[in-house]
ChimeraX commands (.cxc) that place a marker at each C-alpha (Angstrom):
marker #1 position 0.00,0.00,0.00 radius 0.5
marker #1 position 0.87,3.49,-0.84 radius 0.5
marker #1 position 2.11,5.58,2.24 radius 0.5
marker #1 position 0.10,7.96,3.72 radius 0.5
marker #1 position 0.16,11.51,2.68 radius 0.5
marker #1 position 0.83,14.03,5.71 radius 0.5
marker #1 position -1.94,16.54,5.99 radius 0.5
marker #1 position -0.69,20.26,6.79 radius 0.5
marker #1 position -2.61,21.79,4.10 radius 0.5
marker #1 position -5.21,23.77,5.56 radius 0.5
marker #1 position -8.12,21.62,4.12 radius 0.5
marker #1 position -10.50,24.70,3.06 radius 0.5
marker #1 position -13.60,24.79,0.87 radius 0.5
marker #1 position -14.68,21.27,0.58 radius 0.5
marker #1 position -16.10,21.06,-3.41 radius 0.5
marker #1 position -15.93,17.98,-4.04 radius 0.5
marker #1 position -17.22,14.19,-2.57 radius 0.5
marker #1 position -16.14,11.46,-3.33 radius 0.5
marker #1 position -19.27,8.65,-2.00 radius 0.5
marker #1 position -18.88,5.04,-2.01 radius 0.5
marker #1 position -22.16,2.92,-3.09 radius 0.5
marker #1 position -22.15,-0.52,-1.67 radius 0.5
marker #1 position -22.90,-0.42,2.08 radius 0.5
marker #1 position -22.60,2.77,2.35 radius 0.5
marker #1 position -25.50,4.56,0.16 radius 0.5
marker #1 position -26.90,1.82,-0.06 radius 0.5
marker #1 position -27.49,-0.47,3.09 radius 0.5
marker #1 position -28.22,-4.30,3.93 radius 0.5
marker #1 position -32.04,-4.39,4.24 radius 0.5
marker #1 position -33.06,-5.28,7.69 radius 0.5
marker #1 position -30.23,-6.71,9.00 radius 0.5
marker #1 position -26.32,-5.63,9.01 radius 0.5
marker #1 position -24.05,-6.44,6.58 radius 0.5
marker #1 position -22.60,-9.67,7.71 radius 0.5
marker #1 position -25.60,-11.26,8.25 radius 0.5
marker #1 position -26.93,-10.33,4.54 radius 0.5
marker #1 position -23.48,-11.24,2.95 radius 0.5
marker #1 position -23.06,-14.78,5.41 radius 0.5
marker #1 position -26.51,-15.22,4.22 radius 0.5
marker #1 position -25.89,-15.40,0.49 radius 0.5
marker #1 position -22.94,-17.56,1.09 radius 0.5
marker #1 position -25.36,-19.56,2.89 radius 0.5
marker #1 position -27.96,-19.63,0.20 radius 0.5
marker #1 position -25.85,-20.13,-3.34 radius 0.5
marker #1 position -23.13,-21.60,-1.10 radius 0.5
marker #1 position -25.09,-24.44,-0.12 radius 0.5
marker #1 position -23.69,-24.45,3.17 radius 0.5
marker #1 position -24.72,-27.12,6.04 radius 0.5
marker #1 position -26.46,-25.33,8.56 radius 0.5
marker #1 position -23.48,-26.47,10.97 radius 0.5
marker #1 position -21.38,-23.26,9.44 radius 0.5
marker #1 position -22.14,-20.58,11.60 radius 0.5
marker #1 position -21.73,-16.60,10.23 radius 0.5
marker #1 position -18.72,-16.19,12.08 radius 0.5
marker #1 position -16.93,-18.87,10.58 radius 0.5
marker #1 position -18.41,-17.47,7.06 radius 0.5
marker #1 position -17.09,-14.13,7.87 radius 0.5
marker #1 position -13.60,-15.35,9.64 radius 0.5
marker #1 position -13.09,-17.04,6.23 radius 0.5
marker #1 position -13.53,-14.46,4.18 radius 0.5
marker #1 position -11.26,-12.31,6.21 radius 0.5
marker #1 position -8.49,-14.96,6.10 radius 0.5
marker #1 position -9.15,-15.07,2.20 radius 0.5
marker #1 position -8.89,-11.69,2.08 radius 0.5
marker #1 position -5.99,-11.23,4.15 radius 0.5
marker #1 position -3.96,-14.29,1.85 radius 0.5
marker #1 position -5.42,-12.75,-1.45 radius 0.5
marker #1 position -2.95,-10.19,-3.11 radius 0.5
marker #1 position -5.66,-7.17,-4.66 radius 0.5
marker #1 position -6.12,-7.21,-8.67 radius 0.5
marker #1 position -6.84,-4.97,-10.73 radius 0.5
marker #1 position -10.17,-6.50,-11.57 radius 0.5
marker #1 position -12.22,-6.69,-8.31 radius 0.5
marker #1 position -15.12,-9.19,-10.53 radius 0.5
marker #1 position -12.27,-11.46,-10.52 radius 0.5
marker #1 position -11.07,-10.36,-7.05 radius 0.5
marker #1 position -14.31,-11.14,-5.18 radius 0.5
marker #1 position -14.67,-14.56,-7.12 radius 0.5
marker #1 position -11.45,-15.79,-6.03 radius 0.5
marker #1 position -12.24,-15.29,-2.45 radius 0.5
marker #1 position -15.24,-16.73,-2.64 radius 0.5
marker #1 position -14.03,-19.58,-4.64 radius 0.5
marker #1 position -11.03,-20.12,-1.63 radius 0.5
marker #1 position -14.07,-19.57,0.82 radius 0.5
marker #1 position -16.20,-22.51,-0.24 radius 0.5
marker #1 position -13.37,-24.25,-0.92 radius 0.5
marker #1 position -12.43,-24.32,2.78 radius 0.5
marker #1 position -16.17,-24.42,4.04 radius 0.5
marker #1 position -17.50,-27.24,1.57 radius 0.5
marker #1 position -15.59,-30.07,2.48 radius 0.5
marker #1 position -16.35,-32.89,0.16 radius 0.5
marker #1 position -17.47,-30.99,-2.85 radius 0.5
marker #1 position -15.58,-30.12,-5.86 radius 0.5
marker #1 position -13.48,-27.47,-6.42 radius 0.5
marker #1 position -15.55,-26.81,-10.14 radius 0.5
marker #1 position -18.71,-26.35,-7.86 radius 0.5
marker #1 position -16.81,-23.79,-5.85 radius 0.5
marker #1 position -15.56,-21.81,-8.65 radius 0.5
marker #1 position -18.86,-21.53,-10.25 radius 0.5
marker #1 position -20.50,-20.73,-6.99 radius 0.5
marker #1 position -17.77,-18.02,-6.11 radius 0.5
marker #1 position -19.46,-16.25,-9.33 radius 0.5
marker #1 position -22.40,-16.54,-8.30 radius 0.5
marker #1 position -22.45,-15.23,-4.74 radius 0.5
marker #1 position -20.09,-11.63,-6.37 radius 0.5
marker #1 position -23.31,-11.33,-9.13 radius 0.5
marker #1 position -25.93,-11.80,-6.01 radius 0.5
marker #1 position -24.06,-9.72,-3.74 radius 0.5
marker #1 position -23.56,-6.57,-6.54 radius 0.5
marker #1 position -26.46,-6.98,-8.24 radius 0.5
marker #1 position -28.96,-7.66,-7.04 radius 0.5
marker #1 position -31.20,-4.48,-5.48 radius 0.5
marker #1 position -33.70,-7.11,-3.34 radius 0.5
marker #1 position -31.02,-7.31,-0.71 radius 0.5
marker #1 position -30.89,-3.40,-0.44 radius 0.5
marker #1 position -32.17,-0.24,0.82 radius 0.5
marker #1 position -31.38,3.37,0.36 radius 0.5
marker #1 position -29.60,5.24,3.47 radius 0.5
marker #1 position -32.17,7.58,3.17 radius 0.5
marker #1 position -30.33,10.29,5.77 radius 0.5
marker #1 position -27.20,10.22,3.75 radius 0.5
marker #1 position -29.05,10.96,0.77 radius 0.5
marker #1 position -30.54,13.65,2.23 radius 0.5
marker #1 position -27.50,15.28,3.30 radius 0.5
marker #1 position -25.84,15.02,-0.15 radius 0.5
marker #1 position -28.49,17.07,-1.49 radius 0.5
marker #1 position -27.82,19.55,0.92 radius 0.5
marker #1 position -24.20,19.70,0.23 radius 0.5
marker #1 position -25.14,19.76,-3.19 radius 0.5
marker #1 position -27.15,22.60,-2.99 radius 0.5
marker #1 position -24.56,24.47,-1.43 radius 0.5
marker #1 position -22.20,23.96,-4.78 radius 0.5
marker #1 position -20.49,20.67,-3.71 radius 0.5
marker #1 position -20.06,18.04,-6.13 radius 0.5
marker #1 position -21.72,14.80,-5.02 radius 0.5
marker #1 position -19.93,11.76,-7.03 radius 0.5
marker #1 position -20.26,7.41,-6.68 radius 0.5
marker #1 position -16.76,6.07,-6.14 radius 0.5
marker #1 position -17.16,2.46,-6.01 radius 0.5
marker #1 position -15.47,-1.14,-6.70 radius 0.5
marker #1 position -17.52,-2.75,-9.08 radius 0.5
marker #1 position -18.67,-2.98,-12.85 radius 0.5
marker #1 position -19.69,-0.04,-14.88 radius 0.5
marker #1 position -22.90,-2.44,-15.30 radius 0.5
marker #1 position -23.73,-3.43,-11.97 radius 0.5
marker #1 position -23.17,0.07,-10.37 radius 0.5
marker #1 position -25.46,1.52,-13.18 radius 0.5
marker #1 position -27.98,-1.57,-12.27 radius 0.5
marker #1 position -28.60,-0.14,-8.99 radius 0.5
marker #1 position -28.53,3.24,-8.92 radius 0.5
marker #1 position -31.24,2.99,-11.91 radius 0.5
marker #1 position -33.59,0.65,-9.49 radius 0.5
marker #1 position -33.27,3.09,-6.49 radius 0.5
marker #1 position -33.01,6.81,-8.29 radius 0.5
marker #1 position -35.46,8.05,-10.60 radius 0.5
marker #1 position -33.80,10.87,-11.46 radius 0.5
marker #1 position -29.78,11.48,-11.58 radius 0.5
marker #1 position -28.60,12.54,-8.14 radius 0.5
marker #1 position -24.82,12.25,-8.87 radius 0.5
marker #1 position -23.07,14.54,-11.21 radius 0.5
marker #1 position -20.54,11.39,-12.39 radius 0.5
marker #1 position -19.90,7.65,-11.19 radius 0.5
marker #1 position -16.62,6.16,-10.87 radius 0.5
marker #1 position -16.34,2.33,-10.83 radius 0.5
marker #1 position -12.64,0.49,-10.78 radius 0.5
marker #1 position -13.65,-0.57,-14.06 radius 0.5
marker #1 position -13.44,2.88,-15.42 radius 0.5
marker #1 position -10.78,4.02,-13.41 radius 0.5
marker #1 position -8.74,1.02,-14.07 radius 0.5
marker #1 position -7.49,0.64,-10.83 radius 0.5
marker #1 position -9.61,-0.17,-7.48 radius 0.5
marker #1 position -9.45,1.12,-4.01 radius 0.5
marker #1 position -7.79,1.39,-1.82 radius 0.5
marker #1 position -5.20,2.16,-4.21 radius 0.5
marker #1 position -4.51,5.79,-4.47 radius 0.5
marker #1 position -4.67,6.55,-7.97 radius 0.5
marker #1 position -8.38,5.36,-7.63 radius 0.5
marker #1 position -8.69,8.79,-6.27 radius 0.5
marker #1 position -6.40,10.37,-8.07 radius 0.5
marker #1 position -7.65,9.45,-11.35 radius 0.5
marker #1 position -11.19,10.80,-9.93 radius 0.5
marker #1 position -9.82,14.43,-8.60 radius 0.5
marker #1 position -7.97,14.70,-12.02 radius 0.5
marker #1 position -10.80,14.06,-13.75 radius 0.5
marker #1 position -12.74,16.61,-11.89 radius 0.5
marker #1 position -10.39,19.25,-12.08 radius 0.5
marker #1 position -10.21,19.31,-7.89 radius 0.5
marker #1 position -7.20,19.28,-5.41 radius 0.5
marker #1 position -7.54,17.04,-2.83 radius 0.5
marker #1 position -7.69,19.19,0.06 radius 0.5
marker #1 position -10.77,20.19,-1.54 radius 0.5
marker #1 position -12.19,16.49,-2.06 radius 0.5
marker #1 position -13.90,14.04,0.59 radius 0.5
marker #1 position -14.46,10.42,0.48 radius 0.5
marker #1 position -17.63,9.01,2.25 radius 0.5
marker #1 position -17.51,5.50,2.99 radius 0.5
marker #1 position -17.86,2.20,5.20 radius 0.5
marker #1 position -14.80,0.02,4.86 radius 0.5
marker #1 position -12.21,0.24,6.52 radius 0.5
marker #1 position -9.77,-1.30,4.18 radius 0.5
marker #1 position -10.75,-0.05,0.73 radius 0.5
marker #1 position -12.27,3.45,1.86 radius 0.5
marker #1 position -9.68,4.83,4.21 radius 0.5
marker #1 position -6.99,3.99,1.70 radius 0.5
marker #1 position -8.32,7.51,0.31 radius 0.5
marker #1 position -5.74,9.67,3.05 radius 0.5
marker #1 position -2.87,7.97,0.46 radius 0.5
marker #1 position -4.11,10.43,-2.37 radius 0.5
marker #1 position -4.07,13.04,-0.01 radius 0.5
marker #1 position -8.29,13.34,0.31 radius 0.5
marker #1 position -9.69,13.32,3.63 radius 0.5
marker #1 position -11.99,10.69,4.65 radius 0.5
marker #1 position -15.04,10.25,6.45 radius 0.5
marker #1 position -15.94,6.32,7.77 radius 0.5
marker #1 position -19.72,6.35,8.22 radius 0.5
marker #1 position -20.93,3.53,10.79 radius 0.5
marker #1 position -24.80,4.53,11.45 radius 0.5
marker #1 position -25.20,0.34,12.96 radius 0.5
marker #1 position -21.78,0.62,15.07 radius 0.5
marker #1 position -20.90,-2.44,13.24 radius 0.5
marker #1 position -17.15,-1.79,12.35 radius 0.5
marker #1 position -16.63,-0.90,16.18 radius 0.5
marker #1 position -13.53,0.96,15.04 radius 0.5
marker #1 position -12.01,1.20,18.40 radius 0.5
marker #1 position -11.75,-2.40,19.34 radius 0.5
marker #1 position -8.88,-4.67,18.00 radius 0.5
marker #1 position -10.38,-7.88,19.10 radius 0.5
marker #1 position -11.05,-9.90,16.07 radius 0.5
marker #1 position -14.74,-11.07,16.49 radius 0.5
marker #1 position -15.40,-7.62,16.41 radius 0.5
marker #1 position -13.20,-6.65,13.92 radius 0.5
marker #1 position -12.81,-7.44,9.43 radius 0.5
marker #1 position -9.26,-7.33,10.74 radius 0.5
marker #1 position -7.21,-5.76,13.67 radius 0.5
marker #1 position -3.99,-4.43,11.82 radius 0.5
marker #1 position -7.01,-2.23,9.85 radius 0.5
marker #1 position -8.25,-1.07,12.83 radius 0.5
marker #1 position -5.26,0.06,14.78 radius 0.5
marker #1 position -4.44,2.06,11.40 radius 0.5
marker #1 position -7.93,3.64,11.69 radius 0.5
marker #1 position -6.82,4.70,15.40 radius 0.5
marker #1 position -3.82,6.17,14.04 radius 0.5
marker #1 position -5.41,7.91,11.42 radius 0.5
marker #1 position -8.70,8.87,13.52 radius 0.5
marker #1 position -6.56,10.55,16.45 radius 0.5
marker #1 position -4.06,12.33,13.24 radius 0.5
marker #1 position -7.74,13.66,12.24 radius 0.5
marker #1 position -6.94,12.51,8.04 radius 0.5
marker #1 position -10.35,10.52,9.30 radius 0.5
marker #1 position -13.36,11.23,10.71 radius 0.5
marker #1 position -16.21,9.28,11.86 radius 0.5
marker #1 position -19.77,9.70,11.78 radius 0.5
marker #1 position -23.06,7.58,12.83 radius 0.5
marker #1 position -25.94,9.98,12.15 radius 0.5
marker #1 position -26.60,12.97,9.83 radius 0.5
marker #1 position -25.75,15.78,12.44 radius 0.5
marker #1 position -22.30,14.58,13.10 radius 0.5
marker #1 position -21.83,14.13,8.63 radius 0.5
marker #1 position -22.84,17.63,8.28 radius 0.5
marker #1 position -20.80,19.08,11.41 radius 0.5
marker #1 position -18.06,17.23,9.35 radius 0.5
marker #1 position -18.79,18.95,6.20 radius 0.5
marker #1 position -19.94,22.28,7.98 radius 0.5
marker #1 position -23.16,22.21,6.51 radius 0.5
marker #1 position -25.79,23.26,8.74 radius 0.5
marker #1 position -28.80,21.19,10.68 radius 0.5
marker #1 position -31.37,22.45,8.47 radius 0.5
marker link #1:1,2 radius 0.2
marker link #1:2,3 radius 0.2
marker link #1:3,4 radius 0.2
marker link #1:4,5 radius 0.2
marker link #1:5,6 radius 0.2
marker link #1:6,7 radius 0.2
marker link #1:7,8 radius 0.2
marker link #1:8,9 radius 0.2
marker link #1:9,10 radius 0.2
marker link #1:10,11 radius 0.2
marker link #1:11,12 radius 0.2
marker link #1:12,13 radius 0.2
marker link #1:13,14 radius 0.2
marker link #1:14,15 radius 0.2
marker link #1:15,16 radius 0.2
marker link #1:16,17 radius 0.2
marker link #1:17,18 radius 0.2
marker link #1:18,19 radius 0.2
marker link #1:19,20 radius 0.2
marker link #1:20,21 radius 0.2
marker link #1:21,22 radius 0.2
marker link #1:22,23 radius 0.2
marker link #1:23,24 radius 0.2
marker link #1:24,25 radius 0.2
marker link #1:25,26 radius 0.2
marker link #1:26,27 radius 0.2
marker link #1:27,28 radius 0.2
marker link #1:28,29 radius 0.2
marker link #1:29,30 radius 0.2
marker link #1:30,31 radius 0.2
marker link #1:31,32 radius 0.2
marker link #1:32,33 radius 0.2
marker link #1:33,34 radius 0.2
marker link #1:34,35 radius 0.2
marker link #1:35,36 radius 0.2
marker link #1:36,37 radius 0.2
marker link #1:37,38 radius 0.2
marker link #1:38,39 radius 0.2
marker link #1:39,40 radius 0.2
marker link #1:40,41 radius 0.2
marker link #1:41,42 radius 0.2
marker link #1:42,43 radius 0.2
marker link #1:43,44 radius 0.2
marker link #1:44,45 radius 0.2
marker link #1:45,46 radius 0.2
marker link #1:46,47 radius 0.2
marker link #1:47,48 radius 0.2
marker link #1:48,49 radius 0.2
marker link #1:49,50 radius 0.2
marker link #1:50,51 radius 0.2
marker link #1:51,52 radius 0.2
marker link #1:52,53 radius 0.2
marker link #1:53,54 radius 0.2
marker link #1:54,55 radius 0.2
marker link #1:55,56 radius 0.2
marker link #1:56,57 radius 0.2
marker link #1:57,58 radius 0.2
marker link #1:58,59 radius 0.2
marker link #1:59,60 radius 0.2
marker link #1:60,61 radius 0.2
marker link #1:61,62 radius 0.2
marker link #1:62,63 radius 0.2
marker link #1:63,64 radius 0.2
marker link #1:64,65 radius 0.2
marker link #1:65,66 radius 0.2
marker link #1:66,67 radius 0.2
marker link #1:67,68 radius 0.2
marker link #1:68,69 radius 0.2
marker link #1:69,70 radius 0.2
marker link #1:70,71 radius 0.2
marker link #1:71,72 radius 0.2
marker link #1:72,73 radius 0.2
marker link #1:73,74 radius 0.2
marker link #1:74,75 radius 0.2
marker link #1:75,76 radius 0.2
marker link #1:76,77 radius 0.2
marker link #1:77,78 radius 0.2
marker link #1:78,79 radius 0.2
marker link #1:79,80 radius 0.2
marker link #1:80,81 radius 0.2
marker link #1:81,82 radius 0.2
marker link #1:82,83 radius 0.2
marker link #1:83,84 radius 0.2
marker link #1:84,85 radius 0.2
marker link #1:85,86 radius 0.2
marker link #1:86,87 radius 0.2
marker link #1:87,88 radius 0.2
marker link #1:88,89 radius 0.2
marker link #1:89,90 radius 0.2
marker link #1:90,91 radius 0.2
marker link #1:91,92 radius 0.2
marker link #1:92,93 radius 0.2
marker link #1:93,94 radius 0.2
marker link #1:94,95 radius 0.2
marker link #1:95,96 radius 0.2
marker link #1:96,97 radius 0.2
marker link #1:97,98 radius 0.2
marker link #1:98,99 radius 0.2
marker link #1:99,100 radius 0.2
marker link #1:100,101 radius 0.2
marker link #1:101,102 radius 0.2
marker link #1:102,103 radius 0.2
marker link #1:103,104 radius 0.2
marker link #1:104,105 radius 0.2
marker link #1:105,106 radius 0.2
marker link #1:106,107 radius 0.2
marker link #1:107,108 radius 0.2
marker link #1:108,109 radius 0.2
marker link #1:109,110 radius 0.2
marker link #1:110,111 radius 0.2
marker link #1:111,112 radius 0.2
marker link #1:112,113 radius 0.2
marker link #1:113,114 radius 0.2
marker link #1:114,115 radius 0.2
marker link #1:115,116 radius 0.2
marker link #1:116,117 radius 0.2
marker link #1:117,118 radius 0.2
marker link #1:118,119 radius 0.2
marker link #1:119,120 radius 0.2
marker link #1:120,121 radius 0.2
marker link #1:121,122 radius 0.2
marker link #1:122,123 radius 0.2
marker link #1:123,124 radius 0.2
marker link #1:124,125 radius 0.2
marker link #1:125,126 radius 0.2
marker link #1:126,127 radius 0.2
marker link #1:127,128 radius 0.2
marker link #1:128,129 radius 0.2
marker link #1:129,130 radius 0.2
marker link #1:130,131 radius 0.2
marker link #1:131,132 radius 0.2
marker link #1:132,133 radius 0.2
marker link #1:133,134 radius 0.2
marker link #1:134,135 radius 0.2
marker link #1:135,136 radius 0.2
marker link #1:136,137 radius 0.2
marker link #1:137,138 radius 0.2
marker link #1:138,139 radius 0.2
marker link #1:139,140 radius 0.2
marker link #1:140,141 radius 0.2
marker link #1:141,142 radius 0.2
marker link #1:142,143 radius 0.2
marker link #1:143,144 radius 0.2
marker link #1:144,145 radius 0.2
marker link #1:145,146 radius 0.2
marker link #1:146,147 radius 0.2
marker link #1:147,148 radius 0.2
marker link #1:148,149 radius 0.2
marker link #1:149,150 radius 0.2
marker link #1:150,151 radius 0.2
marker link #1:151,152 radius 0.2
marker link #1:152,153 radius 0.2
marker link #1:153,154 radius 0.2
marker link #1:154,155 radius 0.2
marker link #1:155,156 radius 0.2
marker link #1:156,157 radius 0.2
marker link #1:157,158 radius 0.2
marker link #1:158,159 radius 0.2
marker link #1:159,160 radius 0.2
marker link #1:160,161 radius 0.2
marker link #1:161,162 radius 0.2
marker link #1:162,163 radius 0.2
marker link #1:163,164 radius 0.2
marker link #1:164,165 radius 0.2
marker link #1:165,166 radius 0.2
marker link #1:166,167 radius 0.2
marker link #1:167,168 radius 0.2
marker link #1:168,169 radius 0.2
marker link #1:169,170 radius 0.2
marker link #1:170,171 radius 0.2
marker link #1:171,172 radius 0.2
marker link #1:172,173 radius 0.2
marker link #1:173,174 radius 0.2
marker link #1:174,175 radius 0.2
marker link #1:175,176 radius 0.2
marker link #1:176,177 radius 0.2
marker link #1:177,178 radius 0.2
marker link #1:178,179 radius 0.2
marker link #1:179,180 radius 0.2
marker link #1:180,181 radius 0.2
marker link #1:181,182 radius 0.2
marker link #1:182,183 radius 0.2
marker link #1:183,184 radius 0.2
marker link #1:184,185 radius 0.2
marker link #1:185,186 radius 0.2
marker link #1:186,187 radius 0.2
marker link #1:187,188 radius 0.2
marker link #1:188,189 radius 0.2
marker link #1:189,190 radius 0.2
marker link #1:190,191 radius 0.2
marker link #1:191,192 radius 0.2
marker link #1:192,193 radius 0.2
marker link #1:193,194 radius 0.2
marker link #1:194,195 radius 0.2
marker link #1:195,196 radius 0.2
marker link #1:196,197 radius 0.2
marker link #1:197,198 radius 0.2
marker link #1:198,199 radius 0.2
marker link #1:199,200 radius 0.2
marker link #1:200,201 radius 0.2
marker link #1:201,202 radius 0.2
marker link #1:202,203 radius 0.2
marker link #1:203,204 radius 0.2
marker link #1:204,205 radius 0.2
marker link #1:205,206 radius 0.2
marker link #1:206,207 radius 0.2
marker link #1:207,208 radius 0.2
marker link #1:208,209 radius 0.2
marker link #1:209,210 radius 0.2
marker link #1:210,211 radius 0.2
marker link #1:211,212 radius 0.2
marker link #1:212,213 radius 0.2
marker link #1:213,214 radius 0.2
marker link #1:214,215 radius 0.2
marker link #1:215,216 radius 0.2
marker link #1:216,217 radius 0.2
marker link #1:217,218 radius 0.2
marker link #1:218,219 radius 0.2
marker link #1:219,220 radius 0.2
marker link #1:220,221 radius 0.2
marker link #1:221,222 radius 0.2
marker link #1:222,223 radius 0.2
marker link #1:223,224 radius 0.2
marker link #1:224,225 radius 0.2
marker link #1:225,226 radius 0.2
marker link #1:226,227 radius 0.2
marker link #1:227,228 radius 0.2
marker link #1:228,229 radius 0.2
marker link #1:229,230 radius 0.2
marker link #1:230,231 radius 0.2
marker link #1:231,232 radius 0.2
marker link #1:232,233 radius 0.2
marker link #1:233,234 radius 0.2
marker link #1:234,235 radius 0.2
marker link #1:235,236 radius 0.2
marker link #1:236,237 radius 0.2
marker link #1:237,238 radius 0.2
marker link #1:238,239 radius 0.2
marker link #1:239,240 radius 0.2
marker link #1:240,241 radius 0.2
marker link #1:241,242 radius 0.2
marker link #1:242,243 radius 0.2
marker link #1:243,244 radius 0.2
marker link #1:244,245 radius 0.2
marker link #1:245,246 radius 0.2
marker link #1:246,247 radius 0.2
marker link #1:247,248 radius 0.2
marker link #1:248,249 radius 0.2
marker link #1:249,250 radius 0.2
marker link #1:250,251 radius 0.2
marker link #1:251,252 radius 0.2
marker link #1:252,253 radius 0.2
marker link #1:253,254 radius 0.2
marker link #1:254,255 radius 0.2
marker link #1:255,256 radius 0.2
marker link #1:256,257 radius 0.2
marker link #1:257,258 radius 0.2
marker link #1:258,259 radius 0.2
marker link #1:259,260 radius 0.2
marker link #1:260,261 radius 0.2
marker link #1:261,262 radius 0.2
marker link #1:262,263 radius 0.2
marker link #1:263,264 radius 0.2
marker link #1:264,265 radius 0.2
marker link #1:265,266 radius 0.2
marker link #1:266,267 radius 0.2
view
């Protein structure tokens, strides 16, 4: 991974952000997102009912962890769910897996019945919007699939572009993702935000110099415990701490504290 970028440029008029769609805009219906994603592994996964989420979620972690980051994340996502059933089926063939790692990326990116729209967040984007910022998607996905869903859930066009990894050619939390984005927009970074929920891929934003903002409105990334049940992974989250209490991240669980963060104001 890139290094980080110090920040002691005064960070100014904020006129662009940068927001990510999946699990962030656009939230697990009903339940968090563990449960919906251990739940689709479950489903097209075939999985005995022994296999508990935790040791659906631990393996994807480890998978993760083992897994170097491509350039295409369809291929990315397959692979580690491939390895995932692979060490969770035992007894069925590794052909079955491969097919069913497929499967559970298309389910998991495509389809909109496992979805609904963080209708708060959306509400302050217009705001900022209104008051001349740029609202863009920055997401790792297909051109297709991104497309897919923000056509089922917006009527109208409530983003002035979308960025996938497809377009961009690279995928977070690399930092030209960004950079390719703020050159494309014509903005310097001190002047761009990210918006997002992962730890991992949307933090990686402080390497192209862009402030961040990690959005938890369920408390479920916890992002000041290093125990691993509570955690994608702990290394992440003591990097978080480091960059939470340095202040190139912010946090936010509610709409107040986003637009205290963006200085918009509560109406």
């Amino acid at each position: 991974m890139a290094q980080e970028r110090l920040f002691t440029r005064d960070p100014g008029q904020i006129r662009l952000l940068v927001v990510d769609l999946m699990f962030t805009l656009l939230l697990a219906k009903a339940h968090e997102r563990r449960s919906m994603v251990c739940d689709v592994y479950r489903q097209i996964g075939k999985l005995s009912d022994t296999v508990q989420d935790q040791d659906i979620w631990l393996a994807i972690q480890r998978r993760r962890n083992a897994l170097e980051p491509l350039k295409d994340d369809d291929n990315y996502w397959r692979l580690v769910n491939q390895q995932v059933l692979e060490e969770l089926l035992v007894g069925r063939a590794l052909q079955y897996a491969n097919t069913r790692g497929r499967d559970i990326h298309d389910c998991i990116l495509t389809d909109p019945s496992h979805y609904t729209v963080c209708h708060w967040l959306m509400q302050v984007l217009a705001q900022a919007s209104k008051n001349g910022m740029r609202v863009v998607i920055g997401s790792n996905q297909r051109v297709a699939s991104a497309n897919h869903l923000l056509n089922h859930f917006f009527t109208d066009s409530h983003f002035s572009a979308v960025y996938t990894s497809e377009m961009l050619g690279v995928r977070k939390p690399h930092a030209m993702f960004w950079e390719n984005i703020l050159q494309r927009e014509g903005i310097p970074a001190h002047e761009a935000r990210h918006i997002g929920n992962s730890v991992r891929s949307d933090m990686g934003s402080v390497n192209a110099g862009v402030r961040a903002i990690l959005l938890d409105p369920t408390h479920e990334h916890r992002y000041h415990s290093t125990d691993p049940k509570n955690s994608d992974s702990p290394a992440d989250y003591r990097r978080l701490a480091q960059l939470l209490k340095a202040g190139s991240v912010r946090a936010a669980t509610n709409a107040t504290e986003l637009r205290q963060l963006l200085g918009l104001n509560s109406h």
